[in-house]
C-alpha positions in Angstrom: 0.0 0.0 0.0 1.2 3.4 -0.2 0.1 6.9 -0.6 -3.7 7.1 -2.5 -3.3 10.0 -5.0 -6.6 10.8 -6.9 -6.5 11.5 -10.8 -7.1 14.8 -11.8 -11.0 15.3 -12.8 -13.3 18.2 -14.0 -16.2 17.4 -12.1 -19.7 18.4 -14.2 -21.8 15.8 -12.7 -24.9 16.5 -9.7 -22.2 16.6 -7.1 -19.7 16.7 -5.8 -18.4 20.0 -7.9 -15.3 20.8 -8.0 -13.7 22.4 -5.2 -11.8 26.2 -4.7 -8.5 26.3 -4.4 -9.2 28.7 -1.1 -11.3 25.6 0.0 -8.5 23.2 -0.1 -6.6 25.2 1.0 -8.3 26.1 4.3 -8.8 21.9 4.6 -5.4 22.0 5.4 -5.5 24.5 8.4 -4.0 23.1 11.7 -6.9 21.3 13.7 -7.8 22.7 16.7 -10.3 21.4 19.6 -14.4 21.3 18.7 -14.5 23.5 22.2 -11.9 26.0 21.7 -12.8 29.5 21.9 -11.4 30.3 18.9 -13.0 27.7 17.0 -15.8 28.5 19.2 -15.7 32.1 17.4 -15.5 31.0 14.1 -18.7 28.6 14.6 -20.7 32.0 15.0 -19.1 33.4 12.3 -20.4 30.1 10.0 -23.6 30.4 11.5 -23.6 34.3 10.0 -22.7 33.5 7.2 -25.0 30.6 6.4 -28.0 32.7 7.4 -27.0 35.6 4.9 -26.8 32.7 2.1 -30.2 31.2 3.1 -31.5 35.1 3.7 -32.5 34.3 7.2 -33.0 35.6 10.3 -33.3 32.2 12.2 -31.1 31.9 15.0 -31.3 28.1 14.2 -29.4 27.6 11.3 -26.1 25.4 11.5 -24.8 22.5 9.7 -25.3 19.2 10.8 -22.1 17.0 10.7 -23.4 15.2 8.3 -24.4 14.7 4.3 -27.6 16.7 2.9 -29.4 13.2 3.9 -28.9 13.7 7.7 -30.1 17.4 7.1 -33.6 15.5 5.7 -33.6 12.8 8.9 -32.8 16.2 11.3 -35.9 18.2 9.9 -38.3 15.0 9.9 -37.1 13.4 12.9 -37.6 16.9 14.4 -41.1 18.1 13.2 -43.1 15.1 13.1 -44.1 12.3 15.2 -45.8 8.7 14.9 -49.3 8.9 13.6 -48.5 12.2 12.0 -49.7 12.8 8.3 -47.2 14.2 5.7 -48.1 14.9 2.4 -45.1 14.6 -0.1 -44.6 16.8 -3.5 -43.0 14.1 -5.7 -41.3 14.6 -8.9 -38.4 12.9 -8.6 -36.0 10.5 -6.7 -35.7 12.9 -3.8 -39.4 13.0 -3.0 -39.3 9.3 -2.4 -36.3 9.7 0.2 -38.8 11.7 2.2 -41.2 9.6 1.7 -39.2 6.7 3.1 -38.3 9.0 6.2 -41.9 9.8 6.9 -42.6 5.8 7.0 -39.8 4.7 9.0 -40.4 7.0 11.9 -43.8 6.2 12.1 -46.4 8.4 9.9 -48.3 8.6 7.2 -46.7 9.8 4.1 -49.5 11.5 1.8 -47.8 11.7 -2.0 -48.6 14.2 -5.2 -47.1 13.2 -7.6 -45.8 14.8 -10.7 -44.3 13.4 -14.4 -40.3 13.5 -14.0 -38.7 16.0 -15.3 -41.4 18.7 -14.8 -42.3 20.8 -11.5 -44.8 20.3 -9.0 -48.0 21.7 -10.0 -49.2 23.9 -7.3 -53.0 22.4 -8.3 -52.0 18.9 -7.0 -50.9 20.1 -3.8 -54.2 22.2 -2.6 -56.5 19.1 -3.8 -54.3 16.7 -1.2 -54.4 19.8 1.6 -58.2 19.7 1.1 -58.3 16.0 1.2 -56.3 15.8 4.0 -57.2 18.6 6.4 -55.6 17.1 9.5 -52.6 16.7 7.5 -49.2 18.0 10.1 -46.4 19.1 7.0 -46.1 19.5 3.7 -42.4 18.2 2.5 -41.2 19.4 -1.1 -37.8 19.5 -3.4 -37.1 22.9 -4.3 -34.3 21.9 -7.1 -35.1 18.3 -7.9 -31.0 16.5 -8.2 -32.7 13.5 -10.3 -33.8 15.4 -13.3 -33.3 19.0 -13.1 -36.2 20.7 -12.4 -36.8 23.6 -10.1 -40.3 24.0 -8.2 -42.5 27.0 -7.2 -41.2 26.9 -3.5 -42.8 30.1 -2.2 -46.5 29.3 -3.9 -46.2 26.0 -1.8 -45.4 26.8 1.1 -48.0 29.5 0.9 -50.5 26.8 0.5 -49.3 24.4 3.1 -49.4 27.6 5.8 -53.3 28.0 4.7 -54.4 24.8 5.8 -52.2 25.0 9.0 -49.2 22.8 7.8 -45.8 23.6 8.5 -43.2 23.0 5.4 -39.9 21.0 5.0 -38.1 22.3 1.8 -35.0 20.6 0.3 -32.5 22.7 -0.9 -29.7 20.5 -1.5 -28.8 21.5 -4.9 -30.5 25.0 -5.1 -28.5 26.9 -2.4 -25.7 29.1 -3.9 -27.1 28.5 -7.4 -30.5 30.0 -7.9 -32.8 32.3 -5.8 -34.0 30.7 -2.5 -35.3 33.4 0.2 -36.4 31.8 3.6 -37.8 34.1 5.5 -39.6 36.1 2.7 -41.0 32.5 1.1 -42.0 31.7 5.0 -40.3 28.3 4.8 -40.1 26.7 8.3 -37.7 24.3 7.8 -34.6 23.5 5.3 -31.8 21.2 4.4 -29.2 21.5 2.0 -25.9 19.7 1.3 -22.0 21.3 1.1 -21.0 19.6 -1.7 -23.1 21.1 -4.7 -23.5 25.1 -5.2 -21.1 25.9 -2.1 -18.3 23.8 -3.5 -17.0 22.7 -0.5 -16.5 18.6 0.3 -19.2 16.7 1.2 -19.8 15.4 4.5 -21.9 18.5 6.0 -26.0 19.6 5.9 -26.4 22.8 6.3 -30.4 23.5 8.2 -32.7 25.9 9.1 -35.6 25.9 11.6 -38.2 29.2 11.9 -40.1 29.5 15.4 -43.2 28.3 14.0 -41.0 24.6 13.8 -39.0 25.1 17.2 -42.6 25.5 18.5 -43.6 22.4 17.2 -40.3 21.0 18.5 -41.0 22.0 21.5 -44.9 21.0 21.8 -44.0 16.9 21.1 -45.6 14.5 22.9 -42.5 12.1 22.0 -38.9 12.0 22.3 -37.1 12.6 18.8 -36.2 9.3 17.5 -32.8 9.9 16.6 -30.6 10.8 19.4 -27.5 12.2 17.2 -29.9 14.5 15.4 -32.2 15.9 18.5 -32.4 19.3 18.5 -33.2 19.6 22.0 -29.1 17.7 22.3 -27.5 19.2 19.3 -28.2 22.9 20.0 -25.9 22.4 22.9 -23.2 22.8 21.3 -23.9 25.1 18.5 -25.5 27.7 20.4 -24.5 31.0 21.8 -21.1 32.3 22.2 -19.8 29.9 25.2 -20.1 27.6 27.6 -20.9 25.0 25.1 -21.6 21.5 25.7 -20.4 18.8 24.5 -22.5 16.9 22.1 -20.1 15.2 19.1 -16.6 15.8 18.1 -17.3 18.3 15.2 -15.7 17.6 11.4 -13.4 20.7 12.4 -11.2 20.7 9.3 -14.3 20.2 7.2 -16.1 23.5 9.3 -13.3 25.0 8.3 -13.8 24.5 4.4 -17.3 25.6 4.7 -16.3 28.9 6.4 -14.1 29.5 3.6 -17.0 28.2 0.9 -19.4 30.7 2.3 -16.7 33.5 2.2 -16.4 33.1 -0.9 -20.3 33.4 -1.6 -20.2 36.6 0.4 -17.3 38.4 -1.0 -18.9 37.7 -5.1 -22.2 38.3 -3.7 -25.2 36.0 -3.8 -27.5 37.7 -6.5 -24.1 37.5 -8.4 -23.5 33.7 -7.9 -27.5 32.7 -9.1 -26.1 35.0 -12.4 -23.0 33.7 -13.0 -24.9 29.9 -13.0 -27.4 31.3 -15.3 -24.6 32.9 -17.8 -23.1 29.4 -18.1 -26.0 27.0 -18.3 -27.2 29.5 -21.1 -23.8 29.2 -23.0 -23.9 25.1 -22.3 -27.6 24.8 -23.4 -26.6 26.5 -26.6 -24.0 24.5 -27.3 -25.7 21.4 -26.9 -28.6 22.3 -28.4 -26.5 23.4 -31.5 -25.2 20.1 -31.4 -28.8 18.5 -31.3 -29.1 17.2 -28.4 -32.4 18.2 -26.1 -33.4 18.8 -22.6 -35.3 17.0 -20.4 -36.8 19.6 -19.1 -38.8 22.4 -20.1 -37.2 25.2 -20.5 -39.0 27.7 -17.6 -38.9 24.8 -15.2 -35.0 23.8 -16.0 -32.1 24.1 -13.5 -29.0 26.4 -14.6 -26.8 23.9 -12.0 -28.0 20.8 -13.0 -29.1 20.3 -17.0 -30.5 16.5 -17.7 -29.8 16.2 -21.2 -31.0 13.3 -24.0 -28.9 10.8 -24.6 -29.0 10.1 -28.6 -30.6 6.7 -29.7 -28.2 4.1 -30.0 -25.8 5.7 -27.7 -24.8 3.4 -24.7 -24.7 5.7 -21.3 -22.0 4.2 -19.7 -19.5 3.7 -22.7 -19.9 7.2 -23.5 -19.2 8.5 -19.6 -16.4 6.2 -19.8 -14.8 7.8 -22.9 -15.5 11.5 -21.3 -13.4 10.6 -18.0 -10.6 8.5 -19.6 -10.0 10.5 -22.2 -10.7 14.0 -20.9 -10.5 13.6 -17.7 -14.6 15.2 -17.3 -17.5 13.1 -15.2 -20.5 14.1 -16.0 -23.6 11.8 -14.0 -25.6 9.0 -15.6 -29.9 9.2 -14.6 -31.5 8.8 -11.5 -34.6 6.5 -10.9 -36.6 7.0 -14.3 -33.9 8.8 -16.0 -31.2 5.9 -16.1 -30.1 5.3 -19.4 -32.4 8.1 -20.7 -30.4 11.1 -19.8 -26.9 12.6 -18.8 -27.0 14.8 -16.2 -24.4 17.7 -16.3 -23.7 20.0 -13.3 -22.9 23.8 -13.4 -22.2 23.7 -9.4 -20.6 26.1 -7.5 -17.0 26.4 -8.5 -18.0 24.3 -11.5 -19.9 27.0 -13.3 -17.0 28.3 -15.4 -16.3 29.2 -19.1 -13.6 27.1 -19.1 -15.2 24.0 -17.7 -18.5 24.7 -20.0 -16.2 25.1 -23.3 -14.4 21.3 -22.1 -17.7 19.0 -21.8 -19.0 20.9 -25.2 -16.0 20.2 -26.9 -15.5 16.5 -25.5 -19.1 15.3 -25.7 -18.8 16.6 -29.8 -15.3 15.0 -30.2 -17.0 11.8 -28.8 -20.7 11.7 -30.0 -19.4 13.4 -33.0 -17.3 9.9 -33.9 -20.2 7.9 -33.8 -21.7 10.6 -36.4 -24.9 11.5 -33.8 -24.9 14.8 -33.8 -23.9 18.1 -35.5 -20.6 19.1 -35.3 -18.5 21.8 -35.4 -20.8 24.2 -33.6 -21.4 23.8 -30.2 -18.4 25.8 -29.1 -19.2 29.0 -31.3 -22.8 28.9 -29.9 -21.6 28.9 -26.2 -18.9 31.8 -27.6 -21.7 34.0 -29.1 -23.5 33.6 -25.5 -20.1 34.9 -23.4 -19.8 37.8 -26.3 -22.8 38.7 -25.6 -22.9 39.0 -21.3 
């Protein structure tokens, strides 16, 4: 055995993106103690700075020490209890995670469903939440990983709060990339994930609970069924300025990475960062589309940071991904659920939106679709170029 040294890779798949060199960089910072005042201090600085990213006032917002899939388990676990009813916004893989959460700790999961590939349809929701009138939380995807599609988050969660239903909003793959306002949408409580639009390593969920859901924390009639991911535990240790207590030894290095992640975010400015992933899914979609290839989805529904695209008939998924990461060193992610063996799913994430990283997956998918005489070629580069001329 010796040494593991990882090939060098563009990352353009649905996560993880690839990673700032500030980020790395501050991986590498000398560990210090999960209680230490000074790392103590910088914990309130993360907090801040999450909060400005989720545009939040919630003094509960922190990142849970573990993937975007504890993040889900914290906000369930927390907010409901056996017998409760949950109705589920489904349009993708993700919406059947929840559903699965919802089951295991006891309730009833309610589900609207919509096709793959399209957003929820507002419609569906207010027929279950009159159906269902003693229904506890609504549960939705607000950027949906699996295919690419974005939903109406704040029209939702305005319906839910008619009928008396609190919300639970996954925003995994939509934080940093597109606009997602918490307190002004009136979400009560949120997940998300480091590794997508932050570009920082996986591993950590950032959440965020409003006092309508501490209330509700607060009013069980049940203990929470996960110990690690309590609230009434956890907050121990991530609240106020001292005198902490000790709950779990803290991913310190990888706290550290986030700091730096969110920084970043701050210093170009959110509003910038949802425009810059714009600019470059607009310069990728021409492209492709030049080339012939089409989208799964349509077009005022579509993800900038995550674009599920056609694969050609005849074209074998895997041989083709194959090609793009031994050969050019890209990954790009195969289909979810539905989508396998349908459609590609290409990423624009974080420190993956770039010119440089949108001109190398056009110019490798033509080189290698373009040899098995699929597509158009000789085009997709000057269509992304006309779309950076013209920003």
């Amino acid at each position: 055995m010796s040494s593991f040294n990882p090939p060098a890779r563009t990352l353009m798949g649905p996560g993880p993106a690839d990673i700032h060199p500030r980020v790395l960089s501050a991986l590498s910072r000398p560990i210090i103690g999960h209680l230490d005042p000074a790392f103590q201090r910088m914990m309130e600085e993360l907090k801040t700075l999450l909060r400005n990213a989720l545009q939040t006032g919630n003094d509960i917002t922190y990142p849970v020490s573990a993937p975007g899939s504890a993040g889900m388990e914290t906000c369930f676990a927390n907010l409901m209890e056996p017998g409760d009813k949950v109705i589920i916004c489904r349009n993708g893989v993700f919406g059947s995670r929840m559903q699965q959460n919802v089951e295991r700790m006891g309730g009833t999961a309610i589900m609207v469903d919509d096709p793959w590939g399209r957003a929820i349809d507002p419609q569906k929701l207010r027929d279950a939440l009159q159906q269902n009138p003693d229904a506890k939380l609504v549960a939705m995807v607000h950027a949906e990983t699996s295919t690419g599609a974005v939903s109406d988050v704040k029209t939702l969660v305005a319906l839910a709060h008619e009928h008396g239903c609190l919300t639970i909003v996954d925003a995994v793959t939509s934080l940093g990339g597109i606009e997602l306002a918490v307190d002004d949408w009136g979400i009560d409580a949120l997940y998300s994930g480091s590794q997508k639009c932050l570009s920082c390593v996986p591993g950590l969920s950032p959440v965020t609970f409003n006092q309508a859901a501490l209330n509700r924390v607060a009013q069980r009639a049940t203990p929470v069924q996960s110990w690690f991911l309590d609230l009434n535990l956890v907050l121990g240790y991530w609240q106020g300025d001292g005198g902490r207590s000790y709950h779990h030894t803290a991913p310190i290095n990888a706290l550290y990475a986030l700091h730096e992640s969110l920084t970043l975010l701050e210093e170009e400015g959110i509003q910038n960062a949802w425009a810059r992933h714009q600019l470059h899914h607009q310069a990728l979609r021409d492209g492709l589309e030049a080339m012939g290839l089409g989208f799964q989805v349509p077009a005022a529904e579509r993800l900038p940071q995550l674009n599920a695209v056609f694969i050609p008939e005849g074209i074998n998924d895997a041989e083709i991904r194959t090609e793009l990461l031994n050969d050019y060193g890209l990954e790009i992610g195969a289909g979810l659920g539905e989508g396998a063996g349908k459609v590609w799913r290409i990423g624009l994430m974080g420190y993956s939106a770039r010119r440089q990283n949108v001109l190398l997956c056009l110019s490798a998918l033509e080189s290698v679709l373009g040899r098995r005489g699929v597509i158009n070629t000789g085009v997709a580069l000057a269509a992304a170029d006309e779309v950076y001329q013209g920003s």
